[in-house]
N, C-alpha and C positions, 0 to 999 in steps of 0.2 A: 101625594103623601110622601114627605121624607123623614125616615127613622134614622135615628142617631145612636140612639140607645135600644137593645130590643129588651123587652119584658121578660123573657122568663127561660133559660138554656135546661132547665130542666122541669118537661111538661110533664111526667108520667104523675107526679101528684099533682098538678091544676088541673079540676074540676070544668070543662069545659059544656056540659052539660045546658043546652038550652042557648049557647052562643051559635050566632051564624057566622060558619067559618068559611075563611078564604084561605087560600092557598097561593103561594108565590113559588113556582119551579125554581131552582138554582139549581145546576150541573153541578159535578162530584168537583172541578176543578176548579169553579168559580167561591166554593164556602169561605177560601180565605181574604177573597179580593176584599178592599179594603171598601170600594164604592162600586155599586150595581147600580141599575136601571131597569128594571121588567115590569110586567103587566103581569096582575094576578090573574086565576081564573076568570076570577067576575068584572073583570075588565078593570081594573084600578091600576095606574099607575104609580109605579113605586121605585123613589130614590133609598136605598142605601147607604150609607156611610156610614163605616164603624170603626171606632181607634183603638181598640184594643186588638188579642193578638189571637183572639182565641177565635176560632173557625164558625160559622154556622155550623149547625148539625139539623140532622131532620127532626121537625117536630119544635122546632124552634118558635115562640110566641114571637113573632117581632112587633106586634100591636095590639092591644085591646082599647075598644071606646064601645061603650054603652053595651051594647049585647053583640059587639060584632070583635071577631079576633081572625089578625092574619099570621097563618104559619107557614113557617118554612116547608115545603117537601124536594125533598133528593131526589125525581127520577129513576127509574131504572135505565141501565143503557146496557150494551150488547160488554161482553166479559171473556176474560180466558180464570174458569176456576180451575183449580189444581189440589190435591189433596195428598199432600207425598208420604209414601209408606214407612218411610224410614229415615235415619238421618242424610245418609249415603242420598236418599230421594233429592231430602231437601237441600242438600250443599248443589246439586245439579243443577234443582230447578231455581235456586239462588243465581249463581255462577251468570247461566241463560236473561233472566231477568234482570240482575242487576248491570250484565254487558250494554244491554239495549235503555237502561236509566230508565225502565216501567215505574209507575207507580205502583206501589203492591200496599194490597187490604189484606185485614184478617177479619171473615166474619164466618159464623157457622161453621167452625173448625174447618174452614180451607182456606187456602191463600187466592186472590182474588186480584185481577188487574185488567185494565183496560184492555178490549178487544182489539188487539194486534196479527192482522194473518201470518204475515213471518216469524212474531213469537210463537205461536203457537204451534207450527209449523216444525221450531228448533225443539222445542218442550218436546213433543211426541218425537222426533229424532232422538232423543236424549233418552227414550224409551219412558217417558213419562205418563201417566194418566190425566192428558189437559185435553180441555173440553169447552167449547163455545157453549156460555148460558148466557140468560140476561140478571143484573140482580142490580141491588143499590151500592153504590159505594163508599158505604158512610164510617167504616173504621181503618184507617188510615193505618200501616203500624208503627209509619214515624210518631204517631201520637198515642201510641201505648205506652205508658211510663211502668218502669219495675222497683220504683223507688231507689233508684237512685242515679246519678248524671253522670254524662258522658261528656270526658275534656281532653279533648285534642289538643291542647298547650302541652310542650314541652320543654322544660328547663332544662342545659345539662348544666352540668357542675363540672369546669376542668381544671378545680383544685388537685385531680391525679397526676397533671402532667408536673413536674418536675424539672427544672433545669441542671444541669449537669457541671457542676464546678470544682475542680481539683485546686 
């Protein structure tokens, strides 16, 4: 089976009631590849291709035919959660994470990122509260938008400088 197009990025109002559902695993790090290849649950293989820019997410319809629909699930995988108690917390546990280029999620008011022992390892050095769980890793926080964008273009203008003439 290959999808081109998936059906529906937001399931919580589709009514799936009475469909026989399938499930296709995708890793927290594969949602944006562009083409996949996996086997769902019930044994179906499945090509992906998608041209747009926008991630899978769990819960994703990527097909329905007749009574049967295949969705996306996220896995849970092994995690370092962190919950920092103050700002002073989080510029820390920033610093420590962003050194090592982690991915970092925000779900259930903590920050969240792939299961790293040397991370975690500097995080509680740093006198931190981090903790090996397992969970999903489906909110990203490069993809929390706050309305409004971030541009790293810079212009200068060096109409200041001046030449000097007597």
């Amino acid at each position: 089976m290959l999808i081109e197009n998936f059906v529906c990025s937001n399931p919580e109002g589709f009514d799936l009631t009475g469909f026989d559902i399938d499930f296709v695993e995708i890793e927290w790090y594969e949602v944006s590849k562009k083409i996949l290849h996996k086997l769902s649950r019930k044994g179906v293989e499945v090509g992906i291709k998608l041209s747009g820019d926008k991630p899978l997410k769990h819960g994703d319809i990527l097909h329905l035919e007749g009574n049967r629909a295949l969705l996306v699930e996220i896995p849970e995988c092994d995690c370092i959660a962190l919950k920092p108690q103050d700002l002073f917390a989080m510029g820390k546990a920033c610093y420590e994470i962003g050194n090592r280029h982690s991915p970092l999620f925000y779900q259930e008011d903590r920050l969240l990122m792939p299961y790293d022992p040397p991370l975690l390892e500097a995080l509680k050095k740093c006198g931190l509260d981090a903790y090996k769980c397992s969970a999903r890793l489906i909110t990203p926080l490069s993809t929390i938008h706050h309305g409004h964008a971030h541009s790293h273009s810079h212009q200068h203008d060096h109409s200041h400088q001046h030449s000097h003439t007597n």
